[in-house]
Each structure stands twice: as structure tokens, then as C-alpha cells.
C-alpha positions in Angstrom: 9.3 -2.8 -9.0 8.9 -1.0 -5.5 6.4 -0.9 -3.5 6.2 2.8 -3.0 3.8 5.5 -4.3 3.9 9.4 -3.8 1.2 11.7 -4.7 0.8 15.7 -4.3 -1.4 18.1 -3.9 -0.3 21.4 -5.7 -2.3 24.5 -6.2 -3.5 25.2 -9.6 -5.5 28.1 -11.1 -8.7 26.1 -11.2 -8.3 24.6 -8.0 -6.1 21.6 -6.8 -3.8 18.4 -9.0 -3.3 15.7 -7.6 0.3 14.3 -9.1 1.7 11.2 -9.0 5.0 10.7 -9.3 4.3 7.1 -11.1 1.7 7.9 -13.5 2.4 9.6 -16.6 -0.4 11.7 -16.9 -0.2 16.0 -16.0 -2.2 15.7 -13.0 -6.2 15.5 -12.0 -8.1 18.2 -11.2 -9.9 17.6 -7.9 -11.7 20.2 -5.3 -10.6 20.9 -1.9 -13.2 18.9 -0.5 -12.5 15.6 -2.3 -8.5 15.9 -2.2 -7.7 13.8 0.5 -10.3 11.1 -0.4 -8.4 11.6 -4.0 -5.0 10.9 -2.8 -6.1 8.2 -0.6 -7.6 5.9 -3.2 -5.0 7.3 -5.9 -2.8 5.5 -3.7 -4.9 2.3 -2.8 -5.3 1.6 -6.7 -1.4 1.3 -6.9 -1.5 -1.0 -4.2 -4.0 -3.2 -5.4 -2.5 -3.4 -9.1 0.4 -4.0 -7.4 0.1 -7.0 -5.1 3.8 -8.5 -3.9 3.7 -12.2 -1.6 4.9 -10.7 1.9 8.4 -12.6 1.4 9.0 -10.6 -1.9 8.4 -7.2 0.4 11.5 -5.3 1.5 11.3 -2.0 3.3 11.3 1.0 1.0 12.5 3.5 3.8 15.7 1.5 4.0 16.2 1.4 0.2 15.8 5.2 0.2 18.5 5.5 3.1 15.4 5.9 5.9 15.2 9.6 5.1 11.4 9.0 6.4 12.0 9.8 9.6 14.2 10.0 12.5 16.9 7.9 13.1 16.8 4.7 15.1 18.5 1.2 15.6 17.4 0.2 11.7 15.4 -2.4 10.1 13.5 -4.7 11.5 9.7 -6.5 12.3 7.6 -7.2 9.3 6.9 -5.5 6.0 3.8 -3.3 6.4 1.9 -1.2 4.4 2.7 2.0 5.4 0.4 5.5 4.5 2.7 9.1 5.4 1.2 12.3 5.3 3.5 15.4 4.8 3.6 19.3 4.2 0.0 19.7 6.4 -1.7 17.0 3.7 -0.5 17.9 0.4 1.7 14.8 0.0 0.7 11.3 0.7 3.0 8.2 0.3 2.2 4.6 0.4 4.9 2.5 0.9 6.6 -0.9 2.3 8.2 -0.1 5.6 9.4 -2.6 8.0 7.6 -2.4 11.6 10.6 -0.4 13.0 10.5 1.9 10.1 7.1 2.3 10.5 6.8 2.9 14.6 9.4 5.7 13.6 7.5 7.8 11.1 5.7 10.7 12.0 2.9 11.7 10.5 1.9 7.8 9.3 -0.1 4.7 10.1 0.2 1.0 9.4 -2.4 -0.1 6.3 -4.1 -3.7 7.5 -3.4 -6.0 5.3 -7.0 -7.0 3.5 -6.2 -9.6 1.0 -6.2 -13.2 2.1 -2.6 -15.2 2.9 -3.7 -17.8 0.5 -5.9 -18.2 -2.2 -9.4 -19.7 -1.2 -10.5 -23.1 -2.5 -13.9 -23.5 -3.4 -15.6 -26.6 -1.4 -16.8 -29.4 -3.4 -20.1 -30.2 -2.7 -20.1 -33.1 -4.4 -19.9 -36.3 -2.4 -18.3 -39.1 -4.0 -19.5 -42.8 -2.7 -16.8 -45.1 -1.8 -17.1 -48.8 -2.4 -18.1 -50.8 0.3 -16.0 -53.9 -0.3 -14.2 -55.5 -3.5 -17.6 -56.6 -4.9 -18.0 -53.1 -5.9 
């Protein structure tokens, strides 16, 4: 499945929707105030249920022919999380972009990473007594 999620902000009689292209649903109403907050964690929710290891990442720009942003010498650096913001705001798109990608979009920044490499291990506490010699 890609790594790449695209919601808008489209006026509405009542207001504002905010539309996801991946979700099935009609759209949620939101206000003007709370629209960008909205589409931001709209966004970060598909990210989180989404989780990929980093060698399983592949830049989505480059699937989609880099239509992004302007050209340049292609593909390279790291997978990042990558937010865009287009049309003054009223579409936001979280995606996989390599770092060369990435440096080339307008209009974007580079998501930190916040989940942990690896899994933590819990420490155990428990301290287990060697024996001393083979009487024991």
C-alpha cells in the first residue's frame, strides 16, 4: 500500500469538508478555524495506522512521475515523511518522498520521524545469582 495521503478543503453550504481521497466516507464538516488543525491530524492518523520499516519506504513522488515539483537530477537521500501544502491551504498531502524529492517541493517540510528504530526491551530487574563454584 503507498505511503501517500491527500486531503481537501472544499467549500460547502454549511461551511468547510474536509475529503480524503482514502477514506470512503462524504467528507467532515469542520469550521474555518479548525481546518488546518483538521487536515493535519487527518493526515497524521494515516501515518500512524500505517507504519512501514524505513527499508520497505520508496519515494511516492517518483512513483507518480515527480509531478510534485520542479524538475531536478532525480531520486535520491533517504525516505522522509513529507507534508505539502497546495491551492493557498486547501490541499494537504503526506507522503514518502526521498530527500532530493523533498528539498525540491515547494510549499513542504520534512515530518521527523517519532517512532523508535527498534522496539524497546523492557529491563529485567531481576538478578539472577550465579553459582560460585561446582559445589553449587
Amino acid at each position: 500500500m503507498p505511503r501517500a495521503w491527500t486531503v481537501e478543503l472544499r467549500s460547502h453550504t454549511s461551511g468547510l469538508l474536509l475529503v480524503c481521497q482514502q477514506c470512503p466516507n462524504d467528507g467532515a464538516r469542520v469550521t474555518a478555524a479548525a481546518a488546518r488543525s483538521a487536515a493535519l491530524n487527518h493526515l497524521a492518523r494515516h501515518a500512524r495506522t500505517n507504519p512501514r520499516p524505513h527499508h520497505l519506504r520508496i519515494c511516492q513522488c517518483h512513483e507518480r512521475g515527480c509531478h510534485w515539483h520542479p524538475r531536478h537530477r532525480g531520486c535520491t537521500g533517504p525516505i522522509r515523511l513529507l507534508l505539502t501544502r497546495e491551492r493557498g491551504g486547501r490541499t494537504w498531502r503526506l507522503a514518502d518522498a526521498c530527500t532530493a524529492c523533498a528539498t525540491a517541493t515547494d510549499q513542504a517540510a520534512i515530518v521527523p520521524d517519532t517512532a523508535p528504530a527498534t522496539p524497546q526491551q523492557p529491563a529485567d530487574r531481576r538478578h539472577r545469582q550465579q553459582p560460585n563454584g561446582p559445589s553449587e
